[in-house]
Backbone bond lengths (Angstrom), bond angles and torsions (degrees), N, CA, C in turn:
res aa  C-N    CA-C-N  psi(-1)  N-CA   C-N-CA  omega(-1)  CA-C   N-CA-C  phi
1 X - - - 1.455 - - 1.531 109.59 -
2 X 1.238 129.22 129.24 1.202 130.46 -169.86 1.554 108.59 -99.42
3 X 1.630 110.47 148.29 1.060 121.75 -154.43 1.688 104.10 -72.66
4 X 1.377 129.44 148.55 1.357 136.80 -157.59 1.701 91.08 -103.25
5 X 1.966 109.14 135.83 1.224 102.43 177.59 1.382 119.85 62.89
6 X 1.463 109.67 37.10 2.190 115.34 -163.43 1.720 83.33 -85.51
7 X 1.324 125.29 -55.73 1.433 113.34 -140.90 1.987 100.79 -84.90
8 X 1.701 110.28 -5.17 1.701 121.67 178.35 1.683 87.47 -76.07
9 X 1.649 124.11 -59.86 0.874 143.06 -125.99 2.464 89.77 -68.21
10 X 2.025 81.41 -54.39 1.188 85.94 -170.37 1.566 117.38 -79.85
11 X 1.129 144.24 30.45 1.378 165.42 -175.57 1.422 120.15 -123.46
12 X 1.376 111.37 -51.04 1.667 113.99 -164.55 2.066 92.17 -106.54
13 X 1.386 114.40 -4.19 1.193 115.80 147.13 1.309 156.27 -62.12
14 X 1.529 84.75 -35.82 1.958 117.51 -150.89 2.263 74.94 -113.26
15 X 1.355 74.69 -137.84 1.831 108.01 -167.03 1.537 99.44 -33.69
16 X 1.499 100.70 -67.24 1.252 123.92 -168.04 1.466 108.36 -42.98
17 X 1.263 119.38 -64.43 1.347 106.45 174.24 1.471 140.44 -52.35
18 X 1.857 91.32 -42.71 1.749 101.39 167.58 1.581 99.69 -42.64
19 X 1.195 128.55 -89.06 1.425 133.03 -170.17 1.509 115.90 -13.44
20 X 1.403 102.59 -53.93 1.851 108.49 -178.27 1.767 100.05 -68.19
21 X 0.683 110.88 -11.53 1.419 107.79 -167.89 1.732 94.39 -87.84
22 X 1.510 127.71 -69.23 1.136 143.12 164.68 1.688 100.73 -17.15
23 X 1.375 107.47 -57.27 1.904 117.15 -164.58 1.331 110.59 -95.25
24 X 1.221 114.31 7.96 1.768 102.91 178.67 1.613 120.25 -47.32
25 X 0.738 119.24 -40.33 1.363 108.69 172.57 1.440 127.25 -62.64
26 X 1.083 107.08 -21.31 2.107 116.49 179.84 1.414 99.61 -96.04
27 X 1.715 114.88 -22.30 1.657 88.69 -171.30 1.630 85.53 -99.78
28 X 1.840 131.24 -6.31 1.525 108.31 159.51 1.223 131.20 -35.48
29 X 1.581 99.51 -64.77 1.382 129.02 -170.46 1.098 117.08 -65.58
30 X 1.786 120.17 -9.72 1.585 114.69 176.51 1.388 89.25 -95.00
31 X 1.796 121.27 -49.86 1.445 94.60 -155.20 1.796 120.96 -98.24
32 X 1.289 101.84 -2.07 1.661 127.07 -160.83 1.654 99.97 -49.79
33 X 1.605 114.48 -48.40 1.311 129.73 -172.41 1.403 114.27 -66.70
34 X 1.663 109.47 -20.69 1.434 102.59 -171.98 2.030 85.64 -94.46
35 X 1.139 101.50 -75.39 1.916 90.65 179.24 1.265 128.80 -25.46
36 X 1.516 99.77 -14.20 1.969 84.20 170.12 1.356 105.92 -113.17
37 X 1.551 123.25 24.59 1.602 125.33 155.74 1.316 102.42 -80.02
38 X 1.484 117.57 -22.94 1.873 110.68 -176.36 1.520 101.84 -88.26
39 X 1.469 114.72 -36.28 1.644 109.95 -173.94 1.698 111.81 -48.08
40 X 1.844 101.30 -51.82 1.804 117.47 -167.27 1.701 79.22 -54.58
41 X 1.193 135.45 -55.03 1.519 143.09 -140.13 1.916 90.19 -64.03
42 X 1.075 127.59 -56.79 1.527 140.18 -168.79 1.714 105.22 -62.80
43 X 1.614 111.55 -51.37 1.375 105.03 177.86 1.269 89.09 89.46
44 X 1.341 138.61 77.91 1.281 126.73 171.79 1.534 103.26 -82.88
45 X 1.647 103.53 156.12 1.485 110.50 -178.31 1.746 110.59 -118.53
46 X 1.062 139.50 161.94 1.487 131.28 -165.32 1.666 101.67 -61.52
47 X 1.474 105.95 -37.66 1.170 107.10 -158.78 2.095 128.59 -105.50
48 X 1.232 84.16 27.35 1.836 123.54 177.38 1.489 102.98 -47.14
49 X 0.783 114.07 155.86 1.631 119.67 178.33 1.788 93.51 -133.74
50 X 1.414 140.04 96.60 1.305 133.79 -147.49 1.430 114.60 -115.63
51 X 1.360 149.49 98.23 1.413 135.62 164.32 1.514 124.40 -65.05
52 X 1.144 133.87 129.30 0.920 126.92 -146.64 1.775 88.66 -133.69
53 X 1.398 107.41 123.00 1.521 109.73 -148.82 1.858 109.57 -104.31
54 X 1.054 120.21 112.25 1.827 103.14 -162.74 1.543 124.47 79.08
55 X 1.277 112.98 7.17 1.500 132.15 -173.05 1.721 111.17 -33.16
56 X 1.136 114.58 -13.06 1.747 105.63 -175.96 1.213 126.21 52.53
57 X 1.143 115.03 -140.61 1.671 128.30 164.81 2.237 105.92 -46.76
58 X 1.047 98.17 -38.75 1.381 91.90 170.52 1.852 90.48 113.70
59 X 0.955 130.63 -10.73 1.738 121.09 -162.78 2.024 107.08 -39.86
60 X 1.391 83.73 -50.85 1.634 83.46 -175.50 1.766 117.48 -69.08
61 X 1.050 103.80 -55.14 1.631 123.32 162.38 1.732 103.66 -11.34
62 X 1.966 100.60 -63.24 1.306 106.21 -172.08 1.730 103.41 -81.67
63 X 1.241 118.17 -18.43 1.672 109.15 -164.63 2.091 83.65 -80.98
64 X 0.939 119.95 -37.24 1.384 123.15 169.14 1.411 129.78 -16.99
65 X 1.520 103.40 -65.44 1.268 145.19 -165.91 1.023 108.35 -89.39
66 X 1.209 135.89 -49.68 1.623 122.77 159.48 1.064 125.56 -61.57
67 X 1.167 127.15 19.91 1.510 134.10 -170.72 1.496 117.75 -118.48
68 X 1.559 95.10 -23.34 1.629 127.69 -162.08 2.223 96.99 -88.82
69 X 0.905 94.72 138.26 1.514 107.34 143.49 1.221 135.92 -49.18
70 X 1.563 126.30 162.88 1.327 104.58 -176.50 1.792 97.88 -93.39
71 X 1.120 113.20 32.61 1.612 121.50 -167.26 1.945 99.45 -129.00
72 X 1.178 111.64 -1.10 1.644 135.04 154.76 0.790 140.12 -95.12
73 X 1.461 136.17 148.35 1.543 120.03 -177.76 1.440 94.36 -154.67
74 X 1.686 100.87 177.51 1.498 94.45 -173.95 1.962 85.91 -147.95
75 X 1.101 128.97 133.00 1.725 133.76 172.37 1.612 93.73 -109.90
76 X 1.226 96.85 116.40 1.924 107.42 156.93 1.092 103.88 -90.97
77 X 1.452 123.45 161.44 1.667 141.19 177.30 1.545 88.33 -162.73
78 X 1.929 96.25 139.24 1.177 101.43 151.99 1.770 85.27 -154.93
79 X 1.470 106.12 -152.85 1.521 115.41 -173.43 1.653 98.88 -133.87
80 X 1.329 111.88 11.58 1.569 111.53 151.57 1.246 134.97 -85.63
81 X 1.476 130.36 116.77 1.624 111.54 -162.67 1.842 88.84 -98.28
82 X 1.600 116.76 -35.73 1.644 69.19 -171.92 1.709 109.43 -89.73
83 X 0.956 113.21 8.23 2.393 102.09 155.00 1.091 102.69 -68.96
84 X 1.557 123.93 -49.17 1.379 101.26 -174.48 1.973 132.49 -66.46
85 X 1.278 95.31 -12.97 1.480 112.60 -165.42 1.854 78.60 -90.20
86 X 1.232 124.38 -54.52 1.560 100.86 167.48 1.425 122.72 -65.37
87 X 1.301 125.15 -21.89 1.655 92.06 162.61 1.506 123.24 -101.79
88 X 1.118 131.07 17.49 1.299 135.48 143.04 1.587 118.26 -65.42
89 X 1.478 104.08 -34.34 1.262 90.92 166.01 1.512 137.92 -85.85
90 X 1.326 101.49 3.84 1.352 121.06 -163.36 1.935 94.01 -90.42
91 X 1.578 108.85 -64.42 0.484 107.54 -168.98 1.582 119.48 -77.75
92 X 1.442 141.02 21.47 0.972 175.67 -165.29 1.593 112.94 -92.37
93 X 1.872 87.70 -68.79 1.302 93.16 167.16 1.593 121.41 -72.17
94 X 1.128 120.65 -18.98 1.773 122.35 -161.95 2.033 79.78 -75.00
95 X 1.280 130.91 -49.62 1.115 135.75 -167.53 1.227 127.03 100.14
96 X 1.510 116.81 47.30 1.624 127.21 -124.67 1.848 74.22 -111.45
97 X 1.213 93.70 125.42 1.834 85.16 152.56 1.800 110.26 -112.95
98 X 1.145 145.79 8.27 1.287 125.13 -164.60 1.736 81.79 -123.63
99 X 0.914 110.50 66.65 2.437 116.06 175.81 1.686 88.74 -157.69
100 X 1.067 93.77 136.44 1.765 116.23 158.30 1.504 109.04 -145.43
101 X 1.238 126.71 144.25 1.098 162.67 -168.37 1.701 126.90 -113.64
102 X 1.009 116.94 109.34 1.803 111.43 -172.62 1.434 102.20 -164.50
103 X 1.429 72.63 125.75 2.337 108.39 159.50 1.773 98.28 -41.04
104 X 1.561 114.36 104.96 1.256 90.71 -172.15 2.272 80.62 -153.86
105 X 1.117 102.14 142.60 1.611 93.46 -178.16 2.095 79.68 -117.79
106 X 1.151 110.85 120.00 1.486 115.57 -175.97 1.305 113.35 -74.48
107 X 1.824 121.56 -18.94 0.958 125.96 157.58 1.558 129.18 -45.93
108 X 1.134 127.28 -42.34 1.150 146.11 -129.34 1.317 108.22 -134.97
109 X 1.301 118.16 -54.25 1.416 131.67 -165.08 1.928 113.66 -95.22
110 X 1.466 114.95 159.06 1.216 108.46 176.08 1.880 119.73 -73.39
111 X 1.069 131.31 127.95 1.298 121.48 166.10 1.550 103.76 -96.69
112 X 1.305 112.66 -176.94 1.984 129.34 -179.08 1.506 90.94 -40.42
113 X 1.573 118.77 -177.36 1.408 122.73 156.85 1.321 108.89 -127.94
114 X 1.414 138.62 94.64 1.222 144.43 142.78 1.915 73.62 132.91
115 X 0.985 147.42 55.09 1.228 116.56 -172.05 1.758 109.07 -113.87
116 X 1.040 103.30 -12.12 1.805 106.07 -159.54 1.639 102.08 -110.92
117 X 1.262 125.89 137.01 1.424 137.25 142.99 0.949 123.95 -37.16
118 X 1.333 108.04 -56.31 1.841 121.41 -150.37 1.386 95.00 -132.29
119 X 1.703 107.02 119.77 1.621 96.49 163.61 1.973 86.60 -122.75
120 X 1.729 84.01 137.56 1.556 99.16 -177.88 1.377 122.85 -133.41
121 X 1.795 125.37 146.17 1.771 95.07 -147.37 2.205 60.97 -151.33
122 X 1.488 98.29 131.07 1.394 104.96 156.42 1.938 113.59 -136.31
123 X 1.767 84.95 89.02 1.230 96.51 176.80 1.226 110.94 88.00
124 X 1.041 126.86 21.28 1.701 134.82 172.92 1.076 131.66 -118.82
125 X 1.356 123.86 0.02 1.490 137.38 157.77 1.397 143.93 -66.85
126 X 1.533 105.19 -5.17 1.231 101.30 -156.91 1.622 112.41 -132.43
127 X 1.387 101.80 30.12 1.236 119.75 161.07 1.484 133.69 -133.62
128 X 1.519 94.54 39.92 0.895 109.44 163.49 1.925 121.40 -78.56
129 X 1.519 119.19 150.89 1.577 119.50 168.11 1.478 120.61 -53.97
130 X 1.774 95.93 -53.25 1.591 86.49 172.87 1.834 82.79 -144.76
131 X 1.360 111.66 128.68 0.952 123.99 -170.02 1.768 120.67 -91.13
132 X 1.312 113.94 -17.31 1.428 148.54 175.49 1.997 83.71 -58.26
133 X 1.078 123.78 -83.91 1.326 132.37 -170.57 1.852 99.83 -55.00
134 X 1.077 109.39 -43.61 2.109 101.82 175.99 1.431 89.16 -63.97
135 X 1.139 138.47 -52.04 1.931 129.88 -153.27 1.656 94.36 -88.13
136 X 1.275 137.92 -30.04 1.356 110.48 151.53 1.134 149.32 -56.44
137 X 1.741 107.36 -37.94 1.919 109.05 143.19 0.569 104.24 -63.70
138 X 1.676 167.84 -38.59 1.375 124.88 -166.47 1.423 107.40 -81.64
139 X 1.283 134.57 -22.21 1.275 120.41 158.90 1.009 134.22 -73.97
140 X 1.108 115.31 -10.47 1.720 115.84 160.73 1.541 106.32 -89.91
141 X 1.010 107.70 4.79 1.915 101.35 167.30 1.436 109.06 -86.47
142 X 0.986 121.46 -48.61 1.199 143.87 -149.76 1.378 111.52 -85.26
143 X 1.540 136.14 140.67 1.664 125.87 -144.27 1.753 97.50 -99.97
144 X 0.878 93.34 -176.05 2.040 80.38 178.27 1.560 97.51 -94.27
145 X 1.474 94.74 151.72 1.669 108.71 -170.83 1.756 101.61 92.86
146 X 1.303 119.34 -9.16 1.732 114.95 -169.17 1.372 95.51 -70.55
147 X 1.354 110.57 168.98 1.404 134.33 -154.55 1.610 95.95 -129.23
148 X 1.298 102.32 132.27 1.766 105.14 169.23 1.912 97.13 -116.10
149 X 1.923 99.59 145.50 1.235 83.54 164.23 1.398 88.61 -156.55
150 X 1.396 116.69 155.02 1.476 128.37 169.48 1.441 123.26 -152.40
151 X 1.363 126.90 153.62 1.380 143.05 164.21 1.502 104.85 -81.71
152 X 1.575 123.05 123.35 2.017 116.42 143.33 1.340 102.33 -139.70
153 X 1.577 84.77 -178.49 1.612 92.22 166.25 1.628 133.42 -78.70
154 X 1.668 96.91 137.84 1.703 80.92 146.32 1.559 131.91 -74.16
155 X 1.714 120.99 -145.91 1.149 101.06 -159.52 1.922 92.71 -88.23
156 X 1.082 115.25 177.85 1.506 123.71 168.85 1.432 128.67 -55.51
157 X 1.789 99.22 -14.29 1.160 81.34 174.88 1.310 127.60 -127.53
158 X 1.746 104.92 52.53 0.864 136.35 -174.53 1.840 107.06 -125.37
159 X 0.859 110.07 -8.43 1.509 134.82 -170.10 1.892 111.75 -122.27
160 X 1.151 115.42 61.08 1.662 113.32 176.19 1.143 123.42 -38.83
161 X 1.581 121.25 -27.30 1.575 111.72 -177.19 1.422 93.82 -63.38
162 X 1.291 139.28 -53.13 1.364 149.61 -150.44 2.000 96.76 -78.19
163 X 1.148 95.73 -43.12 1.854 79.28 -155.58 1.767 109.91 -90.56
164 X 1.597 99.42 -22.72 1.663 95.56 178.29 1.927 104.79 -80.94
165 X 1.378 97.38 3.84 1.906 82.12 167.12 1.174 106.43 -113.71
166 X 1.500 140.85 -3.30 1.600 139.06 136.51 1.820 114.85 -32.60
167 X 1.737 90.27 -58.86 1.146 98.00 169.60 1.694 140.79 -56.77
168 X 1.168 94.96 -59.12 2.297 97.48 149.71 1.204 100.04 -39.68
169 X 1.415 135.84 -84.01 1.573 129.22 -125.51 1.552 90.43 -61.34
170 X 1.485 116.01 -27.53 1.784 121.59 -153.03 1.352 110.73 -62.83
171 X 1.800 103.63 -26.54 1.928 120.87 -171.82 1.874 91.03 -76.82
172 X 1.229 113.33 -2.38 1.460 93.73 -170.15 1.494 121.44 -144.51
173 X 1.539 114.90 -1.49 1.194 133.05 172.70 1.599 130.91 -146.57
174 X 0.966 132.12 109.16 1.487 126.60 179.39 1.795 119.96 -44.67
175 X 1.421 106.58 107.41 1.354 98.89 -161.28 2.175 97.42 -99.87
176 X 1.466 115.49 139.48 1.488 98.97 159.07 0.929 128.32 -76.45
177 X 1.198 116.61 179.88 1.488 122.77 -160.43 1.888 95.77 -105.65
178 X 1.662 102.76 124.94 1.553 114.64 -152.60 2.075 76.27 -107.35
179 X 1.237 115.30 137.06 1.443 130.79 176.15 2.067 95.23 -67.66
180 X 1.597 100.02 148.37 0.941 77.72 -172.47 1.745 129.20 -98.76
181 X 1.988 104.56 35.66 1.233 137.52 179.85 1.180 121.35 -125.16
182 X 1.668 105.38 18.40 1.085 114.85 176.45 1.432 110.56 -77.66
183 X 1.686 131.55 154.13 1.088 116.46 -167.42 1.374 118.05 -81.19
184 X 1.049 122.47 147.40 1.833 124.01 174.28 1.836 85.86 158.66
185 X 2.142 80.51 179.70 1.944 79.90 171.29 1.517 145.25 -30.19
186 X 1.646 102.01 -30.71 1.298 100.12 -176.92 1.209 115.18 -129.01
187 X 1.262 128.39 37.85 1.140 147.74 153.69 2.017 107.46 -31.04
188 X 1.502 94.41 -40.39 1.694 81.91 -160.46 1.761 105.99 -115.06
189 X 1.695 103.89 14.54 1.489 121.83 154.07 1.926 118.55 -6.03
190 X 1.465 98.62 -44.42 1.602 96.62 -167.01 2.029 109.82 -102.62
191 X 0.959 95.86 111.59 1.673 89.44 172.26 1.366 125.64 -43.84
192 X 1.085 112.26 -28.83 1.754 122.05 173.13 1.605 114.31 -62.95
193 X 1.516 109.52 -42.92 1.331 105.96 171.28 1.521 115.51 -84.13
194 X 1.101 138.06 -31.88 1.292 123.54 160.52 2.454 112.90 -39.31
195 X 1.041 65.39 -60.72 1.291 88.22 -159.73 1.839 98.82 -29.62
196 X 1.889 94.92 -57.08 1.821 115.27 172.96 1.667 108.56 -40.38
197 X 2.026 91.30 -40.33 1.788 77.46 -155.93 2.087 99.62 -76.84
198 X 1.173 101.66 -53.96 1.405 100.83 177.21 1.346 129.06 -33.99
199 X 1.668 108.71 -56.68 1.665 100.04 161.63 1.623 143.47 -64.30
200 X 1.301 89.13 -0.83 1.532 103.44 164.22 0.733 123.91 -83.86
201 X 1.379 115.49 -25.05 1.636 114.94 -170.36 1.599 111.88 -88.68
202 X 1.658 112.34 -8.36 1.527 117.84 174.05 1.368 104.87 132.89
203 X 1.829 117.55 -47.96 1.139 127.59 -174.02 1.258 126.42 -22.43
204 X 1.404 125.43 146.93 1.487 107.71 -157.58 2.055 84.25 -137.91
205 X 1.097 116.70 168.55 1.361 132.08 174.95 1.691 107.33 46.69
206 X 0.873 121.81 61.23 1.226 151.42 -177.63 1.450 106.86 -73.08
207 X 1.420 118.75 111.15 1.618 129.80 -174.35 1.671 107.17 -126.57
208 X 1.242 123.69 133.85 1.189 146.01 -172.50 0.866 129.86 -127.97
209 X 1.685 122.72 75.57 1.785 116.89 -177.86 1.574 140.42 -104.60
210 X 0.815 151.70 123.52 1.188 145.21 -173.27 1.134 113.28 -82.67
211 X 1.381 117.90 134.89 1.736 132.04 -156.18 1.550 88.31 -125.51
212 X 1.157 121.36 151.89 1.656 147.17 148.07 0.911 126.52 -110.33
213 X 1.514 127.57 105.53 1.462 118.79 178.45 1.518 143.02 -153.47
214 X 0.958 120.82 121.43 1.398 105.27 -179.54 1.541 135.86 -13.13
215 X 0.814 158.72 59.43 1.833 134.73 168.83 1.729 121.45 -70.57
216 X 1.638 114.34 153.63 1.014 141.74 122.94 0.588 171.29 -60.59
217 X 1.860 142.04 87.43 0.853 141.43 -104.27 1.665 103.01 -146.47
218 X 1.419 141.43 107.35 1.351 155.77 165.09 1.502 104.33 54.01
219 X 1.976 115.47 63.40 0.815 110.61 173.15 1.312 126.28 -91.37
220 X 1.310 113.40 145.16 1.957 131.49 -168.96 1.487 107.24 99.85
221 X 1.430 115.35 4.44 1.828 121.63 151.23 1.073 121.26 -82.31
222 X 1.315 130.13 160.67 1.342 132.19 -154.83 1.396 90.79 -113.19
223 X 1.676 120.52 159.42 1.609 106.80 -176.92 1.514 142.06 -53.39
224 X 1.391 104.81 -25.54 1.885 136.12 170.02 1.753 83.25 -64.48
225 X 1.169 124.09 -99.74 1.227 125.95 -152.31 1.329 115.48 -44.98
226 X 1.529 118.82 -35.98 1.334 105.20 -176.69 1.919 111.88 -83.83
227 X 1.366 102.64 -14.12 1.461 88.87 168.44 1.160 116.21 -64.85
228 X 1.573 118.89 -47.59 1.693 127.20 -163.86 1.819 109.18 -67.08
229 X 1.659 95.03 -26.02 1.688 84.98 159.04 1.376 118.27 -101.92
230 X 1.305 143.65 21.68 1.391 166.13 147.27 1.433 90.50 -48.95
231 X 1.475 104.93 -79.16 1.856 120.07 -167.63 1.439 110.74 -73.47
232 X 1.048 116.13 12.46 1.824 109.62 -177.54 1.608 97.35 -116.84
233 X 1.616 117.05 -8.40 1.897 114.80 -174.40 1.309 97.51 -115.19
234 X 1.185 138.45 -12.45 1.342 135.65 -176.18 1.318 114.69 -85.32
235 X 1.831 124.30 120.62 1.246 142.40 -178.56 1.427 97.29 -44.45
236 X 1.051 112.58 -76.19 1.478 127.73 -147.19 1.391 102.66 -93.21
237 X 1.019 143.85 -11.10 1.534 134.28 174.07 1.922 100.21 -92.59
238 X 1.340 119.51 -17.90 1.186 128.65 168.07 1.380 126.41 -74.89
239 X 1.509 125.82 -20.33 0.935 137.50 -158.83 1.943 100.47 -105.47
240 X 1.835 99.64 -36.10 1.491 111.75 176.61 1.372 121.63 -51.92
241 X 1.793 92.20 -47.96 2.225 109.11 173.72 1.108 129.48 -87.03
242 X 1.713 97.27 8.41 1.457 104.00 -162.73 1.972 109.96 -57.08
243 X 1.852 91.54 -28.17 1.692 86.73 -177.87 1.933 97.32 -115.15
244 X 1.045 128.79 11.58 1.172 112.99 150.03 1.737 135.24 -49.03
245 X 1.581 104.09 157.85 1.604 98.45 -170.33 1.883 90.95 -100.47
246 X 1.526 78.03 155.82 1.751 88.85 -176.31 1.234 121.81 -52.41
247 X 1.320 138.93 -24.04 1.703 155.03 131.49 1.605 118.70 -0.29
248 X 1.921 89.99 -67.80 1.351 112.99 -177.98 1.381 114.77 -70.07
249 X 1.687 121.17 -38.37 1.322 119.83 -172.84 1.696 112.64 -79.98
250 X 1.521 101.93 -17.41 1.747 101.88 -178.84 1.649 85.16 -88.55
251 X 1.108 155.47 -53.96 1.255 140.52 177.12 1.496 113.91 -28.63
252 X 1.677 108.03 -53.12 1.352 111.82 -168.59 1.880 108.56 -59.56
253 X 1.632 96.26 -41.23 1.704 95.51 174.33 1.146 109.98 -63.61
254 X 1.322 141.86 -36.62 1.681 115.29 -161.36 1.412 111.94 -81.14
255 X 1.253 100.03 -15.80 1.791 115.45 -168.63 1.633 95.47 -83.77
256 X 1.604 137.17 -53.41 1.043 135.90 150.02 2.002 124.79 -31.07
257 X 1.056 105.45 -45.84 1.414 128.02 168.55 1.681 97.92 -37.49
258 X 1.530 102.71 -83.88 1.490 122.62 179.05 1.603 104.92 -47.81
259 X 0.893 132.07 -40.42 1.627 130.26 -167.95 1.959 100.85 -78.57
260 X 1.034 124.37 -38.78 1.236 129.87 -141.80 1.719 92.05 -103.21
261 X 1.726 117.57 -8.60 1.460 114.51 -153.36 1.551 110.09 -84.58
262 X 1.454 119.40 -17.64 1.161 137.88 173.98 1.427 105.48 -53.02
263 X 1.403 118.22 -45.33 1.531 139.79 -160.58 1.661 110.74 -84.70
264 X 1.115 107.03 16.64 1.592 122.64 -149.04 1.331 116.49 -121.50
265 X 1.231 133.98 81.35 1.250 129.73 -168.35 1.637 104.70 -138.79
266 X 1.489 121.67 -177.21 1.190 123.99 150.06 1.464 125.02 37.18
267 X 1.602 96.42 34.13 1.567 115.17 -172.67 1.259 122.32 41.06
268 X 1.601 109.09 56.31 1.846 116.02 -170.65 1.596 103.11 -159.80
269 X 0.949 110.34 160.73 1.601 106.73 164.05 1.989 100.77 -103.47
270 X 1.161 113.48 158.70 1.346 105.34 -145.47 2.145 87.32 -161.98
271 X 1.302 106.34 89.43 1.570 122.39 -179.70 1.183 124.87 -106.51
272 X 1.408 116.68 144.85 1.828 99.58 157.86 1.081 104.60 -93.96
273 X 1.309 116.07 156.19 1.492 158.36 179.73 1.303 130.99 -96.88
274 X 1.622 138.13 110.57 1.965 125.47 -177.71 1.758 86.57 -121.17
275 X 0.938 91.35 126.36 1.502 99.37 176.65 1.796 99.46 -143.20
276 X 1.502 118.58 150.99 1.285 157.04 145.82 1.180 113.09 -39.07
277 X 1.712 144.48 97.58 1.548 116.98 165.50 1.680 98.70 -119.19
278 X 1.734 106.81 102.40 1.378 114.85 -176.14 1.021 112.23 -94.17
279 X 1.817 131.07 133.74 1.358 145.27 138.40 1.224 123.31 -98.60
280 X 1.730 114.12 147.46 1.135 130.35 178.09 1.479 119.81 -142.19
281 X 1.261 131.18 -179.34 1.596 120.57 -174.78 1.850 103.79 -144.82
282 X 0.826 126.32 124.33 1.116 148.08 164.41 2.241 110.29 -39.49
């Protein structure tokens, strides 16, 4: 039987994760603003019991938890050990006792049973294998009356950071054609499939909004640097060069360089954003 979530597992484990770990602060500052359009969306209460779904570095996990009572709590899970070993340490230092942290693939693995209020996912849902079976544990975690809420993407090409570097790699490599439910960021691109996967899972009052928005992207880098750390955090543009020759991948940056320079001001990269902010109720 082959291992569930092997090729998330071995990516956001290995390289991939080191890197996010290295950039937490640029991928805060891009995505922090959109996850707390889902938090206001939930209404958190002091006394929440919160899962916190794909948690990373932990930033939200901990902005969570300070918010909470000592009659609250908040559990992160992801399948990164070294983000998680940075937000244990993070939150370590803050001196947080009501946060725990665990190696946990939600797909796959058991969570509490009926135990959580709040299940909350910023940007961590959607790489799952079959995600129908992750959104049924989380509803069986979750107590009746619990609240689901999450941030994703729409499709890419609604999102320029994402689609004009599809576009570079395309002048220089034959890319296949990736389904557009395949797992990674935009796995959950189409409202129709949200909609399939959530009501399957039981979820009831099901809300679907579309957000527009600015992001920020590796500001106080200069345009070279912030592309080359652009292309060193990205799932899927990593996975495209993974067998390119070093020739081809500095081609792909300068051509990215040129695409991205419009976006370039005020020592930041500076995008619009279509993102998903879904609620549901238990």
């Amino acid at each position: 039987m082959s291992e569930v979530n092997k090729d998330q597992k071995k990516f956001w484990s290995g390289k991939g994760g080191d890197i996010w770990v290295e950039r937490q602060e640029a991928m805060d500052t891009m995505l922090s603003p959109l996850g707390e359009v889902v938090i206001k969306e939930l209404n958190l209460s002091s006394k929440d019991k919160v899962l916190d779904i794909g948690c990373g570095c932990g930033s939200t996990s901990i902005n969570i938890a300070e918010h909470l009572s000592i009659n609250g709590s908040v559990m992160g899970v992801d399948i990164s050990k070294p983000m998680l070993d940075r937000a244990k340490l993070s939150a370590k230092n803050k001196s947080l006792n009501n946060i725990d942290f665990q190696l946990k693939d939600v797909q796959s693995e058991n969570l509490p049973n009926e135990h959580f209020s709040v299940a909350f996912s910023r940007f961590g849902v959607m790489f799952f294998e079959n995600p129908f079976e992750a959104f049924s544990n989380i509803y069986r975690s979750l107590k009746a009356g619990g609240r689901l809420g999450f941030v994703c993407w729409q499709s890419p090409k609604f999102n320029p950071w994402q689609s004009l570097s599809i576009q570079a790699i395309r002048k220089y490599i034959e890319l296949p054609s990736y389904p557009k439910r395949n797992p990674g960021p935009f796995a959950f691109q189409e409202r129709s499939y949200i909609e399939e996967i959530i009501s399957k899972a039981n979820f009831k009052y099901l809300k679907i909004l579309a957000l527009e928005k600015e992001v920020e992207m590796f500001k106080g880098k200069g345009l070279e640097h912030a592309t080359e750390d652009y292309l060193s955090i990205n799932p899927v543009i990593t996975e495209m060069l993974k067998k390119s020759t070093e020739e081809v991948k500095e081609s792909v940056k300068n051509a990215l360089i040129s695409s991205f320079e419009p976006y370039y001001s005020d020592n930041k990269l500076t995008f619009p954003s279509s993102t998903w902010i879904v609620t549901a109720v238990k």
